[in-house]
N, CA, C and O atoms as a Maestro MAE file, in Angstrom:
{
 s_m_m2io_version
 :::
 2.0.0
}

f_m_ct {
 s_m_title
 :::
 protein
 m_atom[340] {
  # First column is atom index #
  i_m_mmod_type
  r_m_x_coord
  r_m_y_coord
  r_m_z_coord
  i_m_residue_number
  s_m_chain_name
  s_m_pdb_residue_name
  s_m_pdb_atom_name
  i_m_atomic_number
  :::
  1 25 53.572 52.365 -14.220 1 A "UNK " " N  " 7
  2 3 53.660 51.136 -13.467 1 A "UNK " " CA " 6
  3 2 53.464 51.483 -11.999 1 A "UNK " " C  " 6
  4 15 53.818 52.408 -11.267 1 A "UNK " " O  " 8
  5 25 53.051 50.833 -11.921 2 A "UNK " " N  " 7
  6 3 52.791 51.017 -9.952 2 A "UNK " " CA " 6
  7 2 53.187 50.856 -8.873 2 A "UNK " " C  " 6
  8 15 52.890 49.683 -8.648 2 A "UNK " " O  " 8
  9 25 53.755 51.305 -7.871 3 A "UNK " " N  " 7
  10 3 54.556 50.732 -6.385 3 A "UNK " " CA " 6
  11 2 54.540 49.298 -6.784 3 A "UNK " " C  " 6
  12 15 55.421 48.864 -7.526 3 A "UNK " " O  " 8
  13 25 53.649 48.590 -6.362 4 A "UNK " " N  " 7
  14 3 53.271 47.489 -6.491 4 A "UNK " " CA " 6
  15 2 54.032 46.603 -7.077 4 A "UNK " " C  " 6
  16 15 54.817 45.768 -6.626 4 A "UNK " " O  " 8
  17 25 53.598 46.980 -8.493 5 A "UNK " " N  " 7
  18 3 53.929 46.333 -9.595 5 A "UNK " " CA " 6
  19 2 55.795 46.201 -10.076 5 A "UNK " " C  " 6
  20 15 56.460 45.248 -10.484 5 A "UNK " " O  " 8
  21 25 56.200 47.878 -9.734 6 A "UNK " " N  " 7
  22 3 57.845 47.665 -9.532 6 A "UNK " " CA " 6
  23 2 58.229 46.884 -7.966 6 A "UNK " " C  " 6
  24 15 59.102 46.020 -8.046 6 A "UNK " " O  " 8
  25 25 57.746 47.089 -6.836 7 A "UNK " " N  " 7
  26 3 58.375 46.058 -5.895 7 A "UNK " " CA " 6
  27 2 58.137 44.351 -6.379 7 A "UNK " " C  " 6
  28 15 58.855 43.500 -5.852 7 A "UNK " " O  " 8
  29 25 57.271 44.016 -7.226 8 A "UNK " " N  " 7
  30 3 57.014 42.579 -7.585 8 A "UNK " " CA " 6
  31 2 58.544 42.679 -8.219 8 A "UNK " " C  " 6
  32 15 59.521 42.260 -7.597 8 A "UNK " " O  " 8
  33 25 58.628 43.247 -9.449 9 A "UNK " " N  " 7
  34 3 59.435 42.775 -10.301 9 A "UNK " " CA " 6
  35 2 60.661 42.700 -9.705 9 A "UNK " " C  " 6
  36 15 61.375 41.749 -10.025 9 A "UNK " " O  " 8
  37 25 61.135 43.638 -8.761 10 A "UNK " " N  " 7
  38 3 62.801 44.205 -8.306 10 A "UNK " " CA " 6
  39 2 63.186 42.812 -7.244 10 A "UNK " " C  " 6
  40 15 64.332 42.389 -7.090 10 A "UNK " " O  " 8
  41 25 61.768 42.150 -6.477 11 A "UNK " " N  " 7
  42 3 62.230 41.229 -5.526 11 A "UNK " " CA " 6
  43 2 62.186 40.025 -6.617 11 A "UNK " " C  " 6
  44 15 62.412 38.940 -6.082 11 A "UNK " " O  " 8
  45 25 61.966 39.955 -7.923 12 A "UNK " " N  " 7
  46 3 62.117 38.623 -8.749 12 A "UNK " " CA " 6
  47 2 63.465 38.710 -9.037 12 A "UNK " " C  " 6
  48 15 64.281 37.908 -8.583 12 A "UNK " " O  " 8
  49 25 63.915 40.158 -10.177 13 A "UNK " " N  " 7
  50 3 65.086 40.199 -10.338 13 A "UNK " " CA " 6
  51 2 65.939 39.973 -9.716 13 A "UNK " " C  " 6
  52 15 66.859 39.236 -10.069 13 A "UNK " " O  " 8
  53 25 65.819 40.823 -8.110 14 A "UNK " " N  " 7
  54 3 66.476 40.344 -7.311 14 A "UNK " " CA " 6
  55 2 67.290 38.481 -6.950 14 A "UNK " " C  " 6
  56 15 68.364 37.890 -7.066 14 A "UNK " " O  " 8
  57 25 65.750 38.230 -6.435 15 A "UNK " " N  " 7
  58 3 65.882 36.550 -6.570 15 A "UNK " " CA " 6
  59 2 66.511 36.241 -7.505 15 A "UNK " " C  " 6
  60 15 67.718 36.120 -7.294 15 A "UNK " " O  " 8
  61 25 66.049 35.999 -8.815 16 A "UNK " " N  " 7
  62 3 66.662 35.772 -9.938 16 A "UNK " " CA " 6
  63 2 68.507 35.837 -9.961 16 A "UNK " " C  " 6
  64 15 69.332 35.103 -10.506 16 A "UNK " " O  " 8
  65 25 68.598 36.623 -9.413 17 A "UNK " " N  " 7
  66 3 70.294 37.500 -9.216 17 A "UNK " " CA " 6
  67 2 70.707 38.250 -10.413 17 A "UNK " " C  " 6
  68 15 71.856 38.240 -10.856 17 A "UNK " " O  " 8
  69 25 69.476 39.060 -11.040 18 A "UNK " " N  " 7
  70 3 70.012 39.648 -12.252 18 A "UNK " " CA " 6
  71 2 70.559 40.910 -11.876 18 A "UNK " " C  " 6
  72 15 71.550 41.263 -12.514 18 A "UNK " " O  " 8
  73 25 70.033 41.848 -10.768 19 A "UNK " " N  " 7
  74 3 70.318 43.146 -9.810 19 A "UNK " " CA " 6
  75 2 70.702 42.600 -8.963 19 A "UNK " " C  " 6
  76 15 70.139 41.564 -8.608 19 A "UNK " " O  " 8
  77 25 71.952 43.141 -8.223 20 A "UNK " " N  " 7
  78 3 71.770 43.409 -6.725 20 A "UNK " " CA " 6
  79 2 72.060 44.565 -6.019 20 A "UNK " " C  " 6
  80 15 72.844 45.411 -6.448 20 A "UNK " " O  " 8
  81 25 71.330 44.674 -4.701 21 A "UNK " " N  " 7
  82 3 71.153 45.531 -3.861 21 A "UNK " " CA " 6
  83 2 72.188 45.815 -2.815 21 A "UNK " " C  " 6
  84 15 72.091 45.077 -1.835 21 A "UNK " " O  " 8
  85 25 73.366 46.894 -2.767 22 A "UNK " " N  " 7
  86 3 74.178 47.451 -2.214 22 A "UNK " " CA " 6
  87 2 73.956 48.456 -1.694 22 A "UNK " " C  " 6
  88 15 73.182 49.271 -2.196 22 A "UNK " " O  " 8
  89 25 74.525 48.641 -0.646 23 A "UNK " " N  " 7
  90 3 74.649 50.109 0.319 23 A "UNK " " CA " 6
  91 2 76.142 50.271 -0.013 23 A "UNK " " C  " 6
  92 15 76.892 49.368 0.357 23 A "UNK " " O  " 8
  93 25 76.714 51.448 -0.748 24 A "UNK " " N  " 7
  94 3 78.256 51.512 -1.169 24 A "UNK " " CA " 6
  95 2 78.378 52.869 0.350 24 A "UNK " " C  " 6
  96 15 79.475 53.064 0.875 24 A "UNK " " O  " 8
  97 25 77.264 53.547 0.775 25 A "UNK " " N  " 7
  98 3 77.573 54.530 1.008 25 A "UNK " " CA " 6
  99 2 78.996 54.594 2.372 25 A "UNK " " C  " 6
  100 15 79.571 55.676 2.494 25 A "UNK " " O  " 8
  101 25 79.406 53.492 3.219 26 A "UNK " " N  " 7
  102 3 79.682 53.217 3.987 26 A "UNK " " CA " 6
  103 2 81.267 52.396 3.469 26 A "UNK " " C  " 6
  104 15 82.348 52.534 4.043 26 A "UNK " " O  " 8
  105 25 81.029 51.655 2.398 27 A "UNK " " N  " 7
  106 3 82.523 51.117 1.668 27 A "UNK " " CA " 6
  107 2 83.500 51.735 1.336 27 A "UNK " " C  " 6
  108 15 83.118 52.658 0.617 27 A "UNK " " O  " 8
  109 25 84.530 51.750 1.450 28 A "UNK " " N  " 7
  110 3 86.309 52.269 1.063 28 A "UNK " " CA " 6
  111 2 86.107 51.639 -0.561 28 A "UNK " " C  " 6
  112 15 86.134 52.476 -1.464 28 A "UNK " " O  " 8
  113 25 85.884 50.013 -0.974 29 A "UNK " " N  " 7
  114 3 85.828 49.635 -1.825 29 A "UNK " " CA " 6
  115 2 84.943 49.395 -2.795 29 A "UNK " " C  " 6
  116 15 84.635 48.247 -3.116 29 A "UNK " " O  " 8
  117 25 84.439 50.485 -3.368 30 A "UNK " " N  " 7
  118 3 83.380 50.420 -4.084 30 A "UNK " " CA " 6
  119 2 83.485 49.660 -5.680 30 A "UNK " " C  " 6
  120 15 82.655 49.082 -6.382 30 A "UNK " " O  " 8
  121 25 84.796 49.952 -5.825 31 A "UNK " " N  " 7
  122 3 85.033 48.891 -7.261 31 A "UNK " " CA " 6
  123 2 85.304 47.641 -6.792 31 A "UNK " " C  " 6
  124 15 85.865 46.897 -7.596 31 A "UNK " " O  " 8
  125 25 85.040 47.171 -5.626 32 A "UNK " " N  " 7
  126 3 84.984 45.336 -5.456 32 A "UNK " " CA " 6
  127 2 83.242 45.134 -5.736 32 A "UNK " " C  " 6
  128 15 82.722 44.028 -5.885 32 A "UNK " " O  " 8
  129 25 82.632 46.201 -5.763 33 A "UNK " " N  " 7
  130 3 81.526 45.736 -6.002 33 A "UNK " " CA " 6
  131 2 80.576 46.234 -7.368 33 A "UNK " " C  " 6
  132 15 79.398 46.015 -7.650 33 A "UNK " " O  " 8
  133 25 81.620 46.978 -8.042 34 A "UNK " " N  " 7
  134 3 81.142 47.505 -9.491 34 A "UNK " " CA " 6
  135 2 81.602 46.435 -10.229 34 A "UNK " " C  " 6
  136 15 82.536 45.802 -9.736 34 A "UNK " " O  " 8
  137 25 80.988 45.945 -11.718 35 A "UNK " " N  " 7
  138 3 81.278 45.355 -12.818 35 A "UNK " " CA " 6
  139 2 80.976 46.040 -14.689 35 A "UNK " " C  " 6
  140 15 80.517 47.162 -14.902 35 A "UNK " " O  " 8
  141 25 81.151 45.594 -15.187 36 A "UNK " " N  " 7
  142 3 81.288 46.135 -16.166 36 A "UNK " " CA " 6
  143 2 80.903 45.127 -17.618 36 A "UNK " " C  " 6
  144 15 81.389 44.002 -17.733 36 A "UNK " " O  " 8
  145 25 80.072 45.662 -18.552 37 A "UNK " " N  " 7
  146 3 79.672 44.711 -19.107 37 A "UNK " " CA " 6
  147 2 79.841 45.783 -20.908 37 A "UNK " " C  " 6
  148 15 79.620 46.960 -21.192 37 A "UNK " " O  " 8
  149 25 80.304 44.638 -21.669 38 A "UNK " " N  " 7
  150 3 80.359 45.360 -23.190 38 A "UNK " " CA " 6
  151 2 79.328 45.345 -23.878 38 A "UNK " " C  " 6
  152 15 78.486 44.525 -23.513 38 A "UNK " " O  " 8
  153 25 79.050 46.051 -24.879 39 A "UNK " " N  " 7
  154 3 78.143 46.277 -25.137 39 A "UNK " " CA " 6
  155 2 76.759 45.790 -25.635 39 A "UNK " " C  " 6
  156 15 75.625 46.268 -25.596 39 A "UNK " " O  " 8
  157 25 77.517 44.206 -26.307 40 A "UNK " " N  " 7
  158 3 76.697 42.909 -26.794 40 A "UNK " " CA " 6
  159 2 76.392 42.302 -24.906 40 A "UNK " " C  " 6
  160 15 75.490 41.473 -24.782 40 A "UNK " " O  " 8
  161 25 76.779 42.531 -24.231 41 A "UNK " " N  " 7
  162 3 76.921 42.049 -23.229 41 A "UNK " " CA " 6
  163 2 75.434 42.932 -22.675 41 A "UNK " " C  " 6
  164 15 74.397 42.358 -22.343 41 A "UNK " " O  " 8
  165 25 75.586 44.042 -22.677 42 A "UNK " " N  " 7
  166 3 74.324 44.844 -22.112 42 A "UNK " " CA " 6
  167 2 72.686 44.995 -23.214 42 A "UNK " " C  " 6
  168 15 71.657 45.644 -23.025 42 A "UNK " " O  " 8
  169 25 73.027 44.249 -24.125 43 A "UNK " " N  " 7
  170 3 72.016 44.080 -25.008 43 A "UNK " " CA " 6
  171 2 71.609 42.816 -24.565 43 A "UNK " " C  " 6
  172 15 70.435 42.803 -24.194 43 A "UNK " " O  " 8
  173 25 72.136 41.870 -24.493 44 A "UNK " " N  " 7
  174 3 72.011 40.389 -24.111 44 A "UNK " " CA " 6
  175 2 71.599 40.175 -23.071 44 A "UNK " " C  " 6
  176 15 70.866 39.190 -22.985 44 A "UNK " " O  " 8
  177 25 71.842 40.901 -21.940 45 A "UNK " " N  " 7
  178 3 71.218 41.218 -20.584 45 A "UNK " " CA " 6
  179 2 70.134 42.264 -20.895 45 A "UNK " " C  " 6
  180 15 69.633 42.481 -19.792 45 A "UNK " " O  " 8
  181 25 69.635 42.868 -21.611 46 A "UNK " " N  " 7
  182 3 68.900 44.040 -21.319 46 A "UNK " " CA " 6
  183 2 67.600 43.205 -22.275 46 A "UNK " " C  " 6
  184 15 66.437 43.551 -22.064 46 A "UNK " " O  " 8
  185 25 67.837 42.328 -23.105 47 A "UNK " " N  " 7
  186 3 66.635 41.471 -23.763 47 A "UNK " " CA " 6
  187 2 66.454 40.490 -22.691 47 A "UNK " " C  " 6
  188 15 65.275 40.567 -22.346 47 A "UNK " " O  " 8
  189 25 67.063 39.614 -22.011 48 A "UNK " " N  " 7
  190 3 66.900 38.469 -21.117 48 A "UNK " " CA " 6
  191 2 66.069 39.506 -19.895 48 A "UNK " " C  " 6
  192 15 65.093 39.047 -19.300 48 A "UNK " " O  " 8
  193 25 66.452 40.582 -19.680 49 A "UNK " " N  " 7
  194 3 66.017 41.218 -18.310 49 A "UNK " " CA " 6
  195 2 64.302 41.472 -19.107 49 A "UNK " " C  " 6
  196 15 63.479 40.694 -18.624 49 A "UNK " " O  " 8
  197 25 63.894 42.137 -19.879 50 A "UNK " " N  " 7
  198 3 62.540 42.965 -21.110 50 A "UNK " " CA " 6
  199 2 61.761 41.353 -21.220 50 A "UNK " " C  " 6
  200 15 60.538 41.397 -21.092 50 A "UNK " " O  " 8
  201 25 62.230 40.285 -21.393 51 A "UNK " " N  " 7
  202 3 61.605 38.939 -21.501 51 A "UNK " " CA " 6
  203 2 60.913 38.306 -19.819 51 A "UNK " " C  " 6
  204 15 59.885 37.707 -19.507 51 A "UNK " " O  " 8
  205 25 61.882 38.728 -19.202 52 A "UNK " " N  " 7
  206 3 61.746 38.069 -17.631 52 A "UNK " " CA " 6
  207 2 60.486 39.226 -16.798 52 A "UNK " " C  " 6
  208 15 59.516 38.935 -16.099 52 A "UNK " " O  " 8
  209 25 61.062 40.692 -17.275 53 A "UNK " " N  " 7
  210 3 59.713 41.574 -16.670 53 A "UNK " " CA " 6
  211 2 58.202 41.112 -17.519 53 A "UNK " " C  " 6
  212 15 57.094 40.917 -17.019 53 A "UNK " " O  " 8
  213 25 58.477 41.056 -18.465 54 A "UNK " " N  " 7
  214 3 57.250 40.765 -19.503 54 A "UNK " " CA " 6
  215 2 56.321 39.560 -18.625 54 A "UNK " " C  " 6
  216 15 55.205 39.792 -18.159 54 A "UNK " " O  " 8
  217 25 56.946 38.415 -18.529 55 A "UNK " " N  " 7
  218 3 56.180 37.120 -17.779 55 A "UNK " " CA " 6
  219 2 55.801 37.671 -16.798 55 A "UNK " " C  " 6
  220 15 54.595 37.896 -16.697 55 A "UNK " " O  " 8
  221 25 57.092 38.240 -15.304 56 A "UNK " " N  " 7
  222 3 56.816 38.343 -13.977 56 A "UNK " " CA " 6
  223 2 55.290 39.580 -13.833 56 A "UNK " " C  " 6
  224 15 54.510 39.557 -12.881 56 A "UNK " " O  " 8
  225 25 55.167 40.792 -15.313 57 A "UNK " " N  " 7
  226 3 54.360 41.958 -15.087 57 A "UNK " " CA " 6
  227 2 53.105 40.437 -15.860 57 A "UNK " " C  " 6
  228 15 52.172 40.448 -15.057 57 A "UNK " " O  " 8
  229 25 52.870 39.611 -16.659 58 A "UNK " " N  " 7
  230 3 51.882 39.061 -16.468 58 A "UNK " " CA " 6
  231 2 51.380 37.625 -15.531 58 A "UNK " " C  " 6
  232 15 50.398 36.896 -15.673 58 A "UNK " " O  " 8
  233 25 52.666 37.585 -14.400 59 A "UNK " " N  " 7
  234 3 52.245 36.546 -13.504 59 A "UNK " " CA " 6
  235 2 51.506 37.756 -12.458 59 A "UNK " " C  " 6
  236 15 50.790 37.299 -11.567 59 A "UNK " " O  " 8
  237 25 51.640 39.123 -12.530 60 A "UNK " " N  " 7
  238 3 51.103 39.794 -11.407 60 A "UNK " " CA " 6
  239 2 50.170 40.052 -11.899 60 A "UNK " " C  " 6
  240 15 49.397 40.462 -11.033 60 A "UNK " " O  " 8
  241 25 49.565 40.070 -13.193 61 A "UNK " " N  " 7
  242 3 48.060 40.553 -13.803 61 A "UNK " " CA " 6
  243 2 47.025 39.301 -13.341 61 A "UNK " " C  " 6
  244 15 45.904 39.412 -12.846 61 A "UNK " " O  " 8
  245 25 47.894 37.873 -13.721 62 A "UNK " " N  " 7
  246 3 47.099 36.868 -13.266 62 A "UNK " " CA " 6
  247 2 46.870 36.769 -11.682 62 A "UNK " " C  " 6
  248 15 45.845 36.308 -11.182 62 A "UNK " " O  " 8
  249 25 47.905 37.237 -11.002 63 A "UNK " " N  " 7
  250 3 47.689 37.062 -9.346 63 A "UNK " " CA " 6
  251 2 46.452 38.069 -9.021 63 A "UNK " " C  " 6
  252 15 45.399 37.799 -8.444 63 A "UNK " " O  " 8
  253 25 46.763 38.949 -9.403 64 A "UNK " " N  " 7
  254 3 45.689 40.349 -9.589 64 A "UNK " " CA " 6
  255 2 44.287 40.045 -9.490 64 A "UNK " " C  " 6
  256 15 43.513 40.185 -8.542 64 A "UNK " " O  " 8
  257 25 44.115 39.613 -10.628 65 A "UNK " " N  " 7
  258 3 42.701 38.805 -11.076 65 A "UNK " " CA " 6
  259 2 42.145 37.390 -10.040 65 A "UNK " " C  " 6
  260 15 41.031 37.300 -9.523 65 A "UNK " " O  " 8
  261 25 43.042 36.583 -9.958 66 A "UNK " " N  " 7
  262 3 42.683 35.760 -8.763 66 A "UNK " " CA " 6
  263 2 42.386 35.916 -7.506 66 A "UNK " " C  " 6
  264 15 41.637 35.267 -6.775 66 A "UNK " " O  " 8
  265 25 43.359 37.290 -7.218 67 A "UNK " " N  " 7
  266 3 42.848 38.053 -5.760 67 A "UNK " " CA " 6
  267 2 41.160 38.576 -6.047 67 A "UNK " " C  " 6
  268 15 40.179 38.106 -5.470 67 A "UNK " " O  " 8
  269 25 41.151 39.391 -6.830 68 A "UNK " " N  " 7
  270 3 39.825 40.385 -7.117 68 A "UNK " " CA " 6
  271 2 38.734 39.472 -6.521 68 A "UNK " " C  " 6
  272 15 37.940 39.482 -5.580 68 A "UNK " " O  " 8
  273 25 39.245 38.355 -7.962 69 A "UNK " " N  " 7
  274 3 37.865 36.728 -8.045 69 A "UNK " " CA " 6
  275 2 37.526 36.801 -6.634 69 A "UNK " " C  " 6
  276 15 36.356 36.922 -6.270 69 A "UNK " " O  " 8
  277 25 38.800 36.713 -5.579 70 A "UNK " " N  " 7
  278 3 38.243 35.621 -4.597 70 A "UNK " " CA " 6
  279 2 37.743 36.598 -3.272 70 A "UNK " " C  " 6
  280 15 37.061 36.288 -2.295 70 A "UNK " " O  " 8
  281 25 38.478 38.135 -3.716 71 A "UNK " " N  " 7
  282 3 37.695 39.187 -2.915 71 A "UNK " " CA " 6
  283 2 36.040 39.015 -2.753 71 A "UNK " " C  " 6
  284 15 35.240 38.944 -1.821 71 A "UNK " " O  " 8
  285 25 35.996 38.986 -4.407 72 A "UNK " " N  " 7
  286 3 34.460 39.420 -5.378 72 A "UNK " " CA " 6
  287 2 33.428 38.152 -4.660 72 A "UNK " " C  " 6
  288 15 32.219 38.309 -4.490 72 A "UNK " " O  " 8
  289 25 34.280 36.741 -4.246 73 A "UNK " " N  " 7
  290 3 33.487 35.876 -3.906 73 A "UNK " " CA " 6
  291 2 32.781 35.817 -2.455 73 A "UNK " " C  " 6
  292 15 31.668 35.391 -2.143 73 A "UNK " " O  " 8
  293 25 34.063 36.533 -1.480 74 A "UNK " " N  " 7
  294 3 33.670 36.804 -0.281 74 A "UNK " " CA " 6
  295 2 32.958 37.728 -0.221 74 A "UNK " " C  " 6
  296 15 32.246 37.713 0.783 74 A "UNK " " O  " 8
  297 25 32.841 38.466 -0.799 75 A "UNK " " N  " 7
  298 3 31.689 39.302 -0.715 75 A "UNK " " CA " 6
  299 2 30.377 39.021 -0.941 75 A "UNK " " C  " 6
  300 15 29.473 39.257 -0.140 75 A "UNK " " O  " 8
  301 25 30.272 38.606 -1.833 76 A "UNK " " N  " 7
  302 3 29.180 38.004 -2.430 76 A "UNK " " CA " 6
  303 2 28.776 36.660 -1.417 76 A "UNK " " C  " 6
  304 15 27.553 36.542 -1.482 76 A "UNK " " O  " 8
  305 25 29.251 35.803 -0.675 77 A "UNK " " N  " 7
  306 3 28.633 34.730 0.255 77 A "UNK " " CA " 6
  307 2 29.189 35.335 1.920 77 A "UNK " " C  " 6
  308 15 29.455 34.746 2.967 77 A "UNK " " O  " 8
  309 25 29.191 36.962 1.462 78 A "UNK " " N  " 7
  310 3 29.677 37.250 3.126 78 A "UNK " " CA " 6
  311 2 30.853 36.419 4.095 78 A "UNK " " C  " 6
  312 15 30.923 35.839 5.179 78 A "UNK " " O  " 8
  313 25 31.576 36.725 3.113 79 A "UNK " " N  " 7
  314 3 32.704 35.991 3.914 79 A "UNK " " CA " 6
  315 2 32.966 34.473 4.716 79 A "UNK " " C  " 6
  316 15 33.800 34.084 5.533 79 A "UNK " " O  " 8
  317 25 31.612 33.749 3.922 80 A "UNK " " N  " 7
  318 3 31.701 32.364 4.082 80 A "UNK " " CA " 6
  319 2 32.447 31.792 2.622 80 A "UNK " " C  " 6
  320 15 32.146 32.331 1.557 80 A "UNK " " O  " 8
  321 25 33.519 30.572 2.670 81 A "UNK " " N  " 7
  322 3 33.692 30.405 1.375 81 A "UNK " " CA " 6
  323 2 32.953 29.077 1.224 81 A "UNK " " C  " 6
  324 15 33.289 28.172 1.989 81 A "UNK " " O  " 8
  325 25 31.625 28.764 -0.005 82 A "UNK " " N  " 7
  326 3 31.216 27.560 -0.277 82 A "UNK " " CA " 6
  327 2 32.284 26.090 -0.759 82 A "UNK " " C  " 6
  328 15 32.952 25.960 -1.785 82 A "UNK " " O  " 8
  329 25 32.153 25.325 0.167 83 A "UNK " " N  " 7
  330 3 32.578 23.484 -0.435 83 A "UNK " " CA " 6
  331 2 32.207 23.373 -1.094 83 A "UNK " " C  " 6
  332 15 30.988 23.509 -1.205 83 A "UNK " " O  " 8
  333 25 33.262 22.923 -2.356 84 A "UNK " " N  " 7
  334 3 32.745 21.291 -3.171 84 A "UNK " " CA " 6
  335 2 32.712 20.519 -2.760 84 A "UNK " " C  " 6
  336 15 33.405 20.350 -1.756 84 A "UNK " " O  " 8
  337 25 31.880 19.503 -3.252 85 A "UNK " " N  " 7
  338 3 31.496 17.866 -2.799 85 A "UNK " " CA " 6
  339 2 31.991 17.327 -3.927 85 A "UNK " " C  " 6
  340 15 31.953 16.108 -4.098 85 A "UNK " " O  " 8
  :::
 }
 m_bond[339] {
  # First column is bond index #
  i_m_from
  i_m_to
  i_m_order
  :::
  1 1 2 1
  2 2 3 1
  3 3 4 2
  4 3 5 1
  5 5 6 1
  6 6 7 1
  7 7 8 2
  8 7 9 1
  9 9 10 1
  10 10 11 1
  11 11 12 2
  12 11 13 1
  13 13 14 1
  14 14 15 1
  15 15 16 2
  16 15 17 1
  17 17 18 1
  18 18 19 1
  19 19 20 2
  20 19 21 1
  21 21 22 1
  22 22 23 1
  23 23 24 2
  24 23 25 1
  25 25 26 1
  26 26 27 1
  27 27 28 2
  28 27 29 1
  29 29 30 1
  30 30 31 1
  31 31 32 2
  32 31 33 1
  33 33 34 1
  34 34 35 1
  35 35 36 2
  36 35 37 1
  37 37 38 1
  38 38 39 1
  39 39 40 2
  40 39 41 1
  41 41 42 1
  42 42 43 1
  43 43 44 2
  44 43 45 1
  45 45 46 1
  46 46 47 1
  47 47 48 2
  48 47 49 1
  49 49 50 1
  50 50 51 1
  51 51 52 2
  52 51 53 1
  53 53 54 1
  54 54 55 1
  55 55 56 2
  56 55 57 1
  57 57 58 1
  58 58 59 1
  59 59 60 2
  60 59 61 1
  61 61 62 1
  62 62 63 1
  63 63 64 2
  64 63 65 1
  65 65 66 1
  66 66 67 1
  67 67 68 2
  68 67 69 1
  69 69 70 1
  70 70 71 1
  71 71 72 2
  72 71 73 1
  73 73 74 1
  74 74 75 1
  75 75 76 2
  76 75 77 1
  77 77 78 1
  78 78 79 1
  79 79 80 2
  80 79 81 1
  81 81 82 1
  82 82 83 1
  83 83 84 2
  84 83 85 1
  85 85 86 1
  86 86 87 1
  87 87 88 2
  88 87 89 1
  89 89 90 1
  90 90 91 1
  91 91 92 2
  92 91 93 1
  93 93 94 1
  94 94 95 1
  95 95 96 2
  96 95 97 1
  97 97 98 1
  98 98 99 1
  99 99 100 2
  100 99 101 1
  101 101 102 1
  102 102 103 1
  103 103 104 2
  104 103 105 1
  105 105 106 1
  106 106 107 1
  107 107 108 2
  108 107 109 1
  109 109 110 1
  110 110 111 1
  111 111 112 2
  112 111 113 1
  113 113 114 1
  114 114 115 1
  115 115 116 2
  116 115 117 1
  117 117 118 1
  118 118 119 1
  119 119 120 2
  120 119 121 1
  121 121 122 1
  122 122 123 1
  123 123 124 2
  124 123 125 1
  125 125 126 1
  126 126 127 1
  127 127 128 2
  128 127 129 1
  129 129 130 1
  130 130 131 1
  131 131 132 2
  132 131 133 1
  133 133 134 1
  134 134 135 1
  135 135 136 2
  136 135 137 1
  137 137 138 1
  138 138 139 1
  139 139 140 2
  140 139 141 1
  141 141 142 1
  142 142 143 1
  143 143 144 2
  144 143 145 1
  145 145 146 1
  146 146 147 1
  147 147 148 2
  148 147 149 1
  149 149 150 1
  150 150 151 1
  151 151 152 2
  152 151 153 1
  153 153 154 1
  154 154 155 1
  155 155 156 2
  156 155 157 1
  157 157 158 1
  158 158 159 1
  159 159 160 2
  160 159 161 1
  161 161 162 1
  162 162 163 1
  163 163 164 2
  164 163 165 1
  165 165 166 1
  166 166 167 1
  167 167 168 2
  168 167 169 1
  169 169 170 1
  170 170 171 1
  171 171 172 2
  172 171 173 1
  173 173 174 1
  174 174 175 1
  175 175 176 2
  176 175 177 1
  177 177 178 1
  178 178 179 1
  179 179 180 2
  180 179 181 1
  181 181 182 1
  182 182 183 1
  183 183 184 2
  184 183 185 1
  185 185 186 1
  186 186 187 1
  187 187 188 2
  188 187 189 1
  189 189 190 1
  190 190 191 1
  191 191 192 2
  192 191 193 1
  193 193 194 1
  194 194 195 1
  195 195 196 2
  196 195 197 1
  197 197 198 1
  198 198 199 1
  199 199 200 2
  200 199 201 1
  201 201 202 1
  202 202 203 1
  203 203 204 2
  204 203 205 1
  205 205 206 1
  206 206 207 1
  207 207 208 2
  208 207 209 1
  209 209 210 1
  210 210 211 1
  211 211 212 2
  212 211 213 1
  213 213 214 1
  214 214 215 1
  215 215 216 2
  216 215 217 1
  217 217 218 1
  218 218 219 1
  219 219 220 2
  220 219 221 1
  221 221 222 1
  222 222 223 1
  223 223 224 2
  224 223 225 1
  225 225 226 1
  226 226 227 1
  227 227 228 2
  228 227 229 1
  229 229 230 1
  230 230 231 1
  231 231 232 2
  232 231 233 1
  233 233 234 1
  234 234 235 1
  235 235 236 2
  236 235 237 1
  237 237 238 1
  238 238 239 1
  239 239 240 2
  240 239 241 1
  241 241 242 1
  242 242 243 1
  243 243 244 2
  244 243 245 1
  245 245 246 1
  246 246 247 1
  247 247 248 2
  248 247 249 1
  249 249 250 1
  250 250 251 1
  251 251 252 2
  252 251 253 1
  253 253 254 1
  254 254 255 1
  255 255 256 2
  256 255 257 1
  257 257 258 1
  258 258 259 1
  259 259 260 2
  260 259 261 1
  261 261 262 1
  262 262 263 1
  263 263 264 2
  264 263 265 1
  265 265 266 1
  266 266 267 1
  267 267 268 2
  268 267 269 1
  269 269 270 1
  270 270 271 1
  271 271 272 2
  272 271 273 1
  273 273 274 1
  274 274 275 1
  275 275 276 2
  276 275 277 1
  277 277 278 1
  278 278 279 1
  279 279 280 2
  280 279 281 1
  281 281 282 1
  282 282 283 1
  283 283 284 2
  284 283 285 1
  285 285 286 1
  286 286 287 1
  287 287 288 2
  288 287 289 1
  289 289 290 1
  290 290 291 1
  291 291 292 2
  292 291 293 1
  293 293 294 1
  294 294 295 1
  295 295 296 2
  296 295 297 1
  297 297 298 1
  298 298 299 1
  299 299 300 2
  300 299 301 1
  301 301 302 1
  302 302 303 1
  303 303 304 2
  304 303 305 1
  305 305 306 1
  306 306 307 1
  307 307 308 2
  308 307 309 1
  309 309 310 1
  310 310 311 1
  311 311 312 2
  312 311 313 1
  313 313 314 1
  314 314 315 1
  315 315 316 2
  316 315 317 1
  317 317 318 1
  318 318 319 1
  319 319 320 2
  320 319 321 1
  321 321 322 1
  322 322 323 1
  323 323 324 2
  324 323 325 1
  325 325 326 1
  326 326 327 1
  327 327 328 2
  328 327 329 1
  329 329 330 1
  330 330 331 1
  331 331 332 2
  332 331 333 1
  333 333 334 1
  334 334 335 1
  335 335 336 2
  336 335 337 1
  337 337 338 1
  338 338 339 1
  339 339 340 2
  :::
 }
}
């Protein structure tokens, strides 16, 4: 997987609020910010998380492809883009 492709997913999850992002290195209280999950609990999250990368890794294949297209087009009319009428 690619730079890329893991910073897409980590700022969805993120958003999402399935991860979050801590600096403990500086905290006294690091168990106010640990949790703990059983084991149906980390299966249940670990399929919901495998379902959510699956879409977000093919909303970036489709963004991918739409970029290329519209690279491929400027190139091709030199960086003019043609109107519809």
């Amino acid at each position: 997987m690619s730079l890329g492709k893991t910073n897409f997913c980590i700022k969805a999850l993120l958003g999402k609020g399935l991860i979050k992002l801590h600096n403990f290195q500086n905290n006294r209280h690091k168990l106010a910010y640990s949790y703990l999950l059983t084991p149906v609990g980390i299966a249940e999250k670990s399929a919901i998380t495998a379902r959510f990368l699956k879409y977000k890794l093919a909303e970036y294949e489709q963004l991918r492809h739409v970029i290329e297209s519209l690279q491929s087009e400027m190139a091709e009319t030199g960086g003019k883009r043609e109107e519809q009428t």
